[in-house]
C-alpha positions in Angstrom: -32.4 15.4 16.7 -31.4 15.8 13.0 -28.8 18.5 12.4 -29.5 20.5 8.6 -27.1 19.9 5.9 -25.2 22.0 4.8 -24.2 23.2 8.4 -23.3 27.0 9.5 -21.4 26.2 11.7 -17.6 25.8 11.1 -16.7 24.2 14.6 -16.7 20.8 15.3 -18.3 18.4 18.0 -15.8 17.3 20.4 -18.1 16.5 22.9 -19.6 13.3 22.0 -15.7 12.1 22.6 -15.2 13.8 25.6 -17.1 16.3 27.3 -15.9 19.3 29.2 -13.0 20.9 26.5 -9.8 21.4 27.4 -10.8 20.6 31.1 -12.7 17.1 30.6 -13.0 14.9 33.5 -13.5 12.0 31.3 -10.6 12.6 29.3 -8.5 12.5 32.4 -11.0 9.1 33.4 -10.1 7.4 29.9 -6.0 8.5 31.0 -6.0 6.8 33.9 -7.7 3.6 32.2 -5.0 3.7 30.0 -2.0 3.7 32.5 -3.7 1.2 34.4 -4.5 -1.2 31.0 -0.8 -0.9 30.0 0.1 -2.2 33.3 -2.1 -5.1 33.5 -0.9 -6.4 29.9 2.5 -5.9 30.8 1.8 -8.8 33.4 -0.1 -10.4 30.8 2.5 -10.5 28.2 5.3 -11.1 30.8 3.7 -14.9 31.5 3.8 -15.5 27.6 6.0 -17.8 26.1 6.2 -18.6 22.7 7.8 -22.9 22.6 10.8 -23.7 20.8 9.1 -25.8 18.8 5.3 -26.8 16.9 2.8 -27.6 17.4 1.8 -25.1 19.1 -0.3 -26.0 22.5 -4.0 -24.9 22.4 -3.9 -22.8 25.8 -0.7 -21.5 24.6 -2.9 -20.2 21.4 -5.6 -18.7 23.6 -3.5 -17.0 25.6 -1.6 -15.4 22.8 -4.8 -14.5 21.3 -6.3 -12.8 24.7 -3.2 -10.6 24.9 -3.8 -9.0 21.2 -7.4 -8.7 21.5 -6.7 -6.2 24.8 -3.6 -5.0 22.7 -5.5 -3.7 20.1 -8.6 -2.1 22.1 -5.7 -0.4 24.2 -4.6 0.8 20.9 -7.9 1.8 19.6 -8.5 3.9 22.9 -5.2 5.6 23.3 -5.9 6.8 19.4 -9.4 8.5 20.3 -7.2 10.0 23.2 -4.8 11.1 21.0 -7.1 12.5 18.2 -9.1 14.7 21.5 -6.3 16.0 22.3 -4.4 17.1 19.6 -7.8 18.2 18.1 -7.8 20.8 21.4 -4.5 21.8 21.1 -4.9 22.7 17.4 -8.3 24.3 17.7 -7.0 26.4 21.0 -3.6 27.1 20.2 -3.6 30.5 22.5 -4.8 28.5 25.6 -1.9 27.1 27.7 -4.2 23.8 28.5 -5.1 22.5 25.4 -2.0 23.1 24.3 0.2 21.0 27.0 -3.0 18.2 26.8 -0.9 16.2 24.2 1.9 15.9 26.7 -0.6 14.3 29.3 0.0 10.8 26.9 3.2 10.6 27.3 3.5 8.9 30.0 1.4 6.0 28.7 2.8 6.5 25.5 6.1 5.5 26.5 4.3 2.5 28.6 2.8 1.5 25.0 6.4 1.6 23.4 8.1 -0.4 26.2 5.5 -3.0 25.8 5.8 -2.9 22.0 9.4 -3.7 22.8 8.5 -6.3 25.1 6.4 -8.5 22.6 9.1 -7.7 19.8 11.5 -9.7 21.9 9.1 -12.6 22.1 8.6 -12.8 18.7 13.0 -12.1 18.2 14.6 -15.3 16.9 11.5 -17.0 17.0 11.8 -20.5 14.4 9.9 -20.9 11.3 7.8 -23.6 12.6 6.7 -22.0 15.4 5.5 -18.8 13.4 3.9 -20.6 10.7 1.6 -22.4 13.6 0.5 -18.9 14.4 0.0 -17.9 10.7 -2.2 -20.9 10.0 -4.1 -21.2 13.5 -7.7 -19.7 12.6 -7.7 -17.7 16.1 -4.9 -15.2 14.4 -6.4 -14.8 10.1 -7.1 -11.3 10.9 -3.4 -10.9 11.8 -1.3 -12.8 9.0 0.0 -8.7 7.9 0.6 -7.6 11.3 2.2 -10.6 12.5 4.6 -10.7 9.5 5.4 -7.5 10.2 5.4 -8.1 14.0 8.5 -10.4 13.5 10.2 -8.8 10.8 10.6 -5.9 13.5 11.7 -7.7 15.9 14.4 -9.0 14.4 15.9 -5.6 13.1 15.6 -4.6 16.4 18.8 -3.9 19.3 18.9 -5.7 22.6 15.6 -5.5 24.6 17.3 -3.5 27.4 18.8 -0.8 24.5 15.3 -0.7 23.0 13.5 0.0 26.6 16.2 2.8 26.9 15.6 4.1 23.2 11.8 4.6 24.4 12.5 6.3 27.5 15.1 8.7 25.7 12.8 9.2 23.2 9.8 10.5 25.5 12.3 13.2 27.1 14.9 13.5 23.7 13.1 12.9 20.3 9.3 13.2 20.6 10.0 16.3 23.1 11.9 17.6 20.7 8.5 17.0 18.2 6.3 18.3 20.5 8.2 21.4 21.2 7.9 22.4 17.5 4.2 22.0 17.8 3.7 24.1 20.5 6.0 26.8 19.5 4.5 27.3 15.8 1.5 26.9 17.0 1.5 30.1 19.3 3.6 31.9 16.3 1.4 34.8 15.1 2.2 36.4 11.5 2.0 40.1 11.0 0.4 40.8 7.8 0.2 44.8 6.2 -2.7 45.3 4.2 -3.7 48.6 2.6 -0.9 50.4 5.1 -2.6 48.0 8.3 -0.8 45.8 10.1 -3.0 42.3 10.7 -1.9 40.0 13.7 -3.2 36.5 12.5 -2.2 33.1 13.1 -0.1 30.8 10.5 -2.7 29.4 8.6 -5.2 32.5 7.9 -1.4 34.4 6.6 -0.8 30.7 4.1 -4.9 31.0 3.2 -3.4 34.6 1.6 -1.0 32.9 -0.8 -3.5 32.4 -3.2 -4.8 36.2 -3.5 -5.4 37.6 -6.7 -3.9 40.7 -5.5 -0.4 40.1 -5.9 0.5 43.1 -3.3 -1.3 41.0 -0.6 0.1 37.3 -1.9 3.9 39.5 -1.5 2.9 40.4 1.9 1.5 37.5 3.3 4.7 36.0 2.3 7.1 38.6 4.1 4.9 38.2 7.0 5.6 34.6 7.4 9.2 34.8 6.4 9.6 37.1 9.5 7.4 35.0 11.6 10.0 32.3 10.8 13.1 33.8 10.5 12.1 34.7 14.3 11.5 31.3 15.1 14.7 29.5 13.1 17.3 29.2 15.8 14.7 27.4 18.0 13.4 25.5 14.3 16.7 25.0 13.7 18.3 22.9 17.1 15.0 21.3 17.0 15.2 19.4 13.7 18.7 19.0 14.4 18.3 17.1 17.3 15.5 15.8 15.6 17.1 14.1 12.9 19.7 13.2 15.2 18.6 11.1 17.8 16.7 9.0 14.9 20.2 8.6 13.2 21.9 7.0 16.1 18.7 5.0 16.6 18.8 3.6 12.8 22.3 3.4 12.8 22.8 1.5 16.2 20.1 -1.1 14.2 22.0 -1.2 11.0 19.3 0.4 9.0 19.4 3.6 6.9 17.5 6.7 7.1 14.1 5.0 4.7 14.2 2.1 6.3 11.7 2.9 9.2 9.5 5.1 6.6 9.5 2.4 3.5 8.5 -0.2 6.3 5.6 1.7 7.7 4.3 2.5 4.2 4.5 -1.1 3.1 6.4 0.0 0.5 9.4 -0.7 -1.2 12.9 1.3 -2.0 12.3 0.5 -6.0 8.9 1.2 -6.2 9.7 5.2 -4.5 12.7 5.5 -6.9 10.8 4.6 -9.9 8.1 6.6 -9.0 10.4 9.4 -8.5 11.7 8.8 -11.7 8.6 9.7 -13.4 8.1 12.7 -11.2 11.2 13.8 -12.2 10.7 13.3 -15.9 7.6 15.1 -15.8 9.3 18.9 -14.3 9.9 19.7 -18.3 6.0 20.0 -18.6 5.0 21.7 -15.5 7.6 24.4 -15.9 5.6 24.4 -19.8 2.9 25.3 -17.3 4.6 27.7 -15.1 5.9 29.8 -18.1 2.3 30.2 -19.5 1.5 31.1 -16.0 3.9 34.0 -15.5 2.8 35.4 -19.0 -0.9 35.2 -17.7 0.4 37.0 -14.7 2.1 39.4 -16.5 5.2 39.4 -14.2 8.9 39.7 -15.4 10.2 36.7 -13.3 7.2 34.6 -11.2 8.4 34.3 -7.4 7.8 31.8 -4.8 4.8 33.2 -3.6 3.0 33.5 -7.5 3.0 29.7 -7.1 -0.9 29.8 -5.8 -1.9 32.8 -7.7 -5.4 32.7 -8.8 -5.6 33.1 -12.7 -9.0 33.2 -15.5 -10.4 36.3 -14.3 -11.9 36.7 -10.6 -11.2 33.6 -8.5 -14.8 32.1 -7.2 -15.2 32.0 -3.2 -17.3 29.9 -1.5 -19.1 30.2 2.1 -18.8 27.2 4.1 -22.1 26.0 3.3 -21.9 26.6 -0.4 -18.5 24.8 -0.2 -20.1 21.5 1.6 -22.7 21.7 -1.1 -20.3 21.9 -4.1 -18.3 19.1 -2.7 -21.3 16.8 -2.1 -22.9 17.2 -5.7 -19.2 16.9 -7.5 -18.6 13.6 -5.7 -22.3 12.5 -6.3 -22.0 12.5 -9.6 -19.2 9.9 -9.1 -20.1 7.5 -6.3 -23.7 8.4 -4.2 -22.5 6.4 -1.4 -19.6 8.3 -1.1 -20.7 12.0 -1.4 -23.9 10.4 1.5 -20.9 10.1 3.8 -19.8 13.8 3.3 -22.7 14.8 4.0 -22.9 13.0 7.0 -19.6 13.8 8.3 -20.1 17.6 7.4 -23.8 17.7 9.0 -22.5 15.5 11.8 -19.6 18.2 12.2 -16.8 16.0 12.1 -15.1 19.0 11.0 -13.3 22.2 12.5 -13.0 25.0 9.6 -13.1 27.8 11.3 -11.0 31.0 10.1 -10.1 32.5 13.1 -6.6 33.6 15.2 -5.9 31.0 17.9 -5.7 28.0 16.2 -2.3 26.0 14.8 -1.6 25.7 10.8 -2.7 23.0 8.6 -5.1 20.7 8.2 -5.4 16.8 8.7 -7.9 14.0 9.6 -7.7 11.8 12.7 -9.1 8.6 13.6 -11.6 7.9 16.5 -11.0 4.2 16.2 -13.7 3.0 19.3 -16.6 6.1 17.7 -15.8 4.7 14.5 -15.7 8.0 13.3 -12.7 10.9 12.5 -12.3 14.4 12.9 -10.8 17.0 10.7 -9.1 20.0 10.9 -7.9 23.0 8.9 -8.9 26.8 8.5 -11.2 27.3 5.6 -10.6 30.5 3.9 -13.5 30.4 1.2 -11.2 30.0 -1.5 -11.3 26.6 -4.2 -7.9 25.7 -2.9 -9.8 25.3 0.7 -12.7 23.7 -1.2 -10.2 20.7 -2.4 -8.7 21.0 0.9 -11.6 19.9 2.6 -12.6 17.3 -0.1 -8.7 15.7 0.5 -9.3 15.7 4.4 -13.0 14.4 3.4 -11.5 11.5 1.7 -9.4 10.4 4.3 -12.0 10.3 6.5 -14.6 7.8 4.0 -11.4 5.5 3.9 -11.3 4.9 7.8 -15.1 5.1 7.3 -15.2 2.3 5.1 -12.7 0.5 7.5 -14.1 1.1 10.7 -15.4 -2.6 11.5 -12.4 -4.3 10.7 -10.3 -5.4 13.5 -7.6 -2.9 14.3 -4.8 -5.3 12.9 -6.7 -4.9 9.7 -6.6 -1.1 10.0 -3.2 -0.2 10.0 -2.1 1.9 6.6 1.2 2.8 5.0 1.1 6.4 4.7 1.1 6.5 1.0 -1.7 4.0 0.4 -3.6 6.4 3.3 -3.3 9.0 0.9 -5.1 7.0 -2.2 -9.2 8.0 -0.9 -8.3 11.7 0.0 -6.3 12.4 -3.1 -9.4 10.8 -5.2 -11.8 13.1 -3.8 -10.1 16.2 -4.7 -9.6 14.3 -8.6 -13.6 13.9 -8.4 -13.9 17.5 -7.0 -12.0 19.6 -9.9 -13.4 17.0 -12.7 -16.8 17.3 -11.9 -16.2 21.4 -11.7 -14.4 21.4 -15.2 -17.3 19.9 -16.6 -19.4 22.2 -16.3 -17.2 25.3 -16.3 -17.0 27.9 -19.2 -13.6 29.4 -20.5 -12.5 31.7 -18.2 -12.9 29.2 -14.9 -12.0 26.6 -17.2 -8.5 28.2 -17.1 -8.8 28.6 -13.1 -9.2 25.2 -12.6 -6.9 23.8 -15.1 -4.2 25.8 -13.5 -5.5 25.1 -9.9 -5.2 21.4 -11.0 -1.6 21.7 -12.6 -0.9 23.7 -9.7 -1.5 20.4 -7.5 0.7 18.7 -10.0 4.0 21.0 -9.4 2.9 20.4 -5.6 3.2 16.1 -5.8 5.7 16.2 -9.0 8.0 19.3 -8.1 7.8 20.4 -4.3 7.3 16.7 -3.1 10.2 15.6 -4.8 12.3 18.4 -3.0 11.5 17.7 0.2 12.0 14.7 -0.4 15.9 15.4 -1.7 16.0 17.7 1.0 15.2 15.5 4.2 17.7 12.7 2.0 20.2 15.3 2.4 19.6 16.8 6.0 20.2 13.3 6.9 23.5 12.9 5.3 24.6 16.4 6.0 23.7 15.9 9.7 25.8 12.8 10.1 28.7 15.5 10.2 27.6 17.5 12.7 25.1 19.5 13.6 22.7 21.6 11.5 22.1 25.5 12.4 19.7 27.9 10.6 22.0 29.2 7.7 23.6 25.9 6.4 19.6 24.6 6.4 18.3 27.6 4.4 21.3 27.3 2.3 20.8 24.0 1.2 16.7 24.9 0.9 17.6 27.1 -2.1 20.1 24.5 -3.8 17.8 22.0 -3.6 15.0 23.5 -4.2 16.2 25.4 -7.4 16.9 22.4 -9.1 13.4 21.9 -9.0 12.0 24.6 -9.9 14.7 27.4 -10.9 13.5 27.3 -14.5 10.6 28.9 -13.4 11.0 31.0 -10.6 13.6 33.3 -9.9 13.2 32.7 -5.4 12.2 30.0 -3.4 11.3 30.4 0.5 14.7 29.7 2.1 13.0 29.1 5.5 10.5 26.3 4.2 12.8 24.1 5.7 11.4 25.8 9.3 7.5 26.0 8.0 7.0 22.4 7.0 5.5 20.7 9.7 6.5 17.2 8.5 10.0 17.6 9.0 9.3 17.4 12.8 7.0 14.6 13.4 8.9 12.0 15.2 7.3 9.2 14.3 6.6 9.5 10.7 10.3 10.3 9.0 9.8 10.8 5.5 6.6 12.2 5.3 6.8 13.3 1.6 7.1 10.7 -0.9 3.1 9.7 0.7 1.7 12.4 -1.3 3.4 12.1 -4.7 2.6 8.2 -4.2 -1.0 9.2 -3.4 -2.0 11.9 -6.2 -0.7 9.2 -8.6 -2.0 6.1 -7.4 -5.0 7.6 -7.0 -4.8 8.8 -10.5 -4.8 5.5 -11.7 -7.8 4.2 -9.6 -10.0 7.0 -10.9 -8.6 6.3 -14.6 -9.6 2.8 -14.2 -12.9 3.7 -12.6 -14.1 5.6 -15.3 -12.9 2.9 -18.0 -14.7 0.2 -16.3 -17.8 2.4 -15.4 -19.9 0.8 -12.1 -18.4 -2.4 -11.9 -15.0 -0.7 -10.8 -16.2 1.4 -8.3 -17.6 -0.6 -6.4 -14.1 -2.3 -6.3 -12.6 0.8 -4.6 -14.0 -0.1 -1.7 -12.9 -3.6 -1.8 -9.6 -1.5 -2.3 -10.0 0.5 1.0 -11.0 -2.6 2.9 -7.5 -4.2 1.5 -6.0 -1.4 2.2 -4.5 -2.8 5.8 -3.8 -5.9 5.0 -1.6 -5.9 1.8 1.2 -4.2 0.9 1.3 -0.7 -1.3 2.5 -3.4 -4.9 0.4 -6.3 -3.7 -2.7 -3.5 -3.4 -1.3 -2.6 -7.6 -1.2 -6.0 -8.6 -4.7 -7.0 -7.5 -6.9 -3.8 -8.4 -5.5 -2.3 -10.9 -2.7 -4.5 -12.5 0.1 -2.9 -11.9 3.7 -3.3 -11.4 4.6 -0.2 -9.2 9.0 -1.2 -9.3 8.1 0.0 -13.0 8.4 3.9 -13.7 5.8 3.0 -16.7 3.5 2.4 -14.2 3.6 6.0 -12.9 3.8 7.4 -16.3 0.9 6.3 -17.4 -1.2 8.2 -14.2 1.0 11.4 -15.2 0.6 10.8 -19.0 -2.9 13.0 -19.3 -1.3 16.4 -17.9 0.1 16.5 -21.3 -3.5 17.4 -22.8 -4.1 19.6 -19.4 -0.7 21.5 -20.2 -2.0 21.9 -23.6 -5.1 23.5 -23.0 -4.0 25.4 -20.4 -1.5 26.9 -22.9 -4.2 27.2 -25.3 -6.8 29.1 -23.3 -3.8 31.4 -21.6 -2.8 32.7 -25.1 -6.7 33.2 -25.9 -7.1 35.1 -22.8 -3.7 37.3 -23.4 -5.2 38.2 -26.7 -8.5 39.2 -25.4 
């Protein structure tokens, strides 16, 4: 039966991956697959040897081959379990059920990384001539990335027996750490007082408040969360301690610094993020142009933290659901029709949970269902155009997997910052195609919400990013408590913005969910790499008209398979080691900055 586009309803379909909810019986089926899989290619890999010597015998091949091929559908299913139960816990927050569902993977989790360390050791040491008759067998082209990476890995890595510890540790120590975070902020409720109420809502519907015209409720929303956190910060506190802890003996014990694990799993290197940061940085002097015209449009003495998000050029627009679906779908027509087909088809389809409601955990993300070949995404959709370009990031992300979803899963494997390159393009698409057609006043609106993304990748990006460098380096001394972590929020912080506002939020430190996922240290410099790479795609794209577009998802496709500067060099020739390179995406917020002055002094004078 076909569903209408747009859709009403803001809930997504979980079924079709497993039915039942919280309480699915297949779920629990597809769990004990998965613990008995793991098993049996444990046994499998066990009677794998890899000769000291080429060539390479042909059984030998086969059987190496076999093993990765049930490898990667084990993969492929324990991410569909994953993204089900996550989903639940984030879309049920208040039930006790979905929330502990995440923690019914860890056990095969942990399997997955003791097998991981397993085949690392087969690969540890391994000769040239050996590994060169894997690269060049014709059983293993889908894998020449992944098997690069595969022994690159391995040989940073300790003693098989210390790594099997490091994963067992790690299920009760550092990921329990992680998951205690989750389930803690996720049951956090945020007391909000509106027009002398007091409002009980969750995390996100308090953040969709930060970007209320009224400034009275923006200042409240923000005291709310402040208390909600400063309730939470001993607990926030020991946890990213420990946190950042465990994963400093772990590097450490493998003679690796703190990026090493992050600039590896983005495919990435150290000079390409410092000369990317170098550009950000240069950049601050024209977005805190921005800020100033801001605070004068404002009218506001000194522009705090939460003015950030304030709405300017007269009454910000709102959007129902459906009227937001249908926005997004016609901007990004007007750029690529195959693309905005797929929204619509992921929207209609309801891949997507938007729902504003208590109950439900903060932020928003997309997740892979690797054997549906489709994704789900989350967030809580408050009907403002920050929620509109919300959904069009989390949109994007899920046309890249899209576009991916027949490769084989060695092939679909991103770096974090290259992930962010589809989703970051579709909120470019979004705000051009809306300042198109816009007149003056929302002119202004969306000028400043589209600087405003520019102080988020180029000023608040960078911070974090600073920060976690120096949690790191401050934790090596001992640990970290709630006071000494807000303390050095505000330092840090302030030298990114304290030309323009006269407070920060101390306790961001607590609020930012990517400082306590486990496995993805470093989640930060992603984004900035993200809003400007994809910057670059969409300015080449409209240079080259047609012809180019179709090369972005040639782009996509490559996306697994080469690294973040090969990906540069090919598509859009580029040296990414080069802060020129980054430059040149930032280069046009000069002209936005202009205007944006331009139209606030015409409005002052009005």
């Amino acid at each position: 039966m076909s569903r209408p586009f747009p859709t009403t309803d803001p809930t997504w379909d979980m079924e079709s991956v497993f039915s039942g909810g919280p309480t699915s019986k297949s779920f629990q089926e597809e769990l004990r697959w998965l613990q008995s899989r793991v098993t049996e290619l444990e046994s499998t890999l066990d009677a794998l040897v890899l000769p000291d010597s080429a060539p390479l015998d042909d059984e030998v091949l086969v059987g190496w081959r076999a093993f990765f091929n049930g490898l990667f559908e084990m993969h492929d299913r324990l991410s569909q379990a994953f993204c089900f139960s996550s989903g639940m816990a984030s879309a049920h927050a208040d039930d006790p059920v979905a929330l502990r569902l995440p923690a019914n993977l860890t056990g095969v989790s942990t399997a997955h990384g003791k097998l991981s360390v397993a085949l690392k050791s087969k690969f540890r040491g391994l000769s040239d001539e050996v590994f060169e008759g894997l690269l060049k067998d014709a059983r293993f082209g889908d894998m020449q990335l992944y098997l690069n990476e595969l022994r690159r890995d391995a040989d940073m890595a300790l003693d098989p027996e210390l790594e099997d510890l490091a994963v067992e540790l790690n299920r009760d120590g550092l990921h329990a750490w992680g998951m205690l975070y989750r389930q803690v902020s996720a049951r956090q409720t945020v007391e909000v007082e509106r027009d002398g109420e007091v409002e009980v809502m969750s995390v996100g519907q308090a953040k969709n408040l930060l970007d209320h015209h009224d400034r009275e409720i923006r200042r409240a929303a923000h005291e709310g969360l402040s208390k909600a956190w400063g309730e939470l910060a001993p607990v926030c506190a020991a946890t990213l301690s420990s946190i950042i802890g465990a994963e400093q003996t772990l590097y450490t014990r493998r003679g690796q610094d703190c990026l090493t694990f992050s600039l590896n799993a983005n495919r990435v290197e150290r000079a390409t993020i410092e000369a990317m940061f170098e550009a950000a940085r240069g950049a601050q002097p024209l977005l805190h142009r921005y800020l100033k015209a801001k605070q004068r449009l404002l009218g506001v003495d000194a522009m705090q933290w939460y003015d950030l998000m304030a709405p300017v050029g007269g009454e910000a627009p709102s959007f129902t659901y459906p009227e937001a679906q249908t926005f997004i779908v016609d901007q990004v027509g007007g750029f690529a029709e195959r693309i905005a087909e797929f929204c619509k088809m992921a929207l209609r389809d309801q891949w997507v949970e938007v729902e504003d409601r208590p109950g439900k955990a903060q932020g928003g993300y997309c997740s892979g269902l690797p054997v549906s070949g489709q994704t789900r995404i989350f967030m809580t959709f408050g009907g403002s155009t920050t929620g509109v370009t919300t959904l069009a990031h989390e949109l994007g992300h899920a046309y890249h997997g899209w576009v991916m979803r027949d490769l084989p899963s060695s092939e679909r494997d991103l770096g974090m910052g290259v992930a962010e390159t589809a989703s970051t393009l579709l909120e470019v698409i979004v705000e051009q195609g809306a300042l198109a057609r816009a007149d003056a006043s929302q002119r202004l609106g969306l000028l400043d919400q589209r600087l405003g993304r520019g102080v988020a990748f180029l000023m608040d990006i960078p911070a974090r990013y600073d920060l976690e460098l120096a949690l790191h380096e401050v934790r090596a001394e001992g640990p970290l408590n709630e006071e000494q972590l807000s303390e050095m929020t505000e330092t840090i912080f302030a030298k990114h913005f304290g030309q323009s506002l006269s407070s920060v939020d101390p306790l961001f430190w607590a609020s930012k969910l990517h400082f306590y996922l486990t496995g993805l240290p470093f989640y930060n410099f992603p984004y900035t790499f993200g809003f400007l790479f994809s910057r670059a795609v969409y300015a080449r794209a409209k240079q080259e008209g047609e012809g180019f577009i179709e090369q972005i998802d040639n782009l996509l496709l490559d996306s697994g398979r080469m690294t973040s500067e090969e990906l540069a060099e090919r598509y859009l020739g580029g040296d990414l080691r080069d802060a020129k390179f980054w430059q040149a995406a930032i280069a046009d917020l000069e002209s936005d900055v202009a205007e944006y002055e331009e139209l606030a002094e015409a409005a002052l004078q009005a």
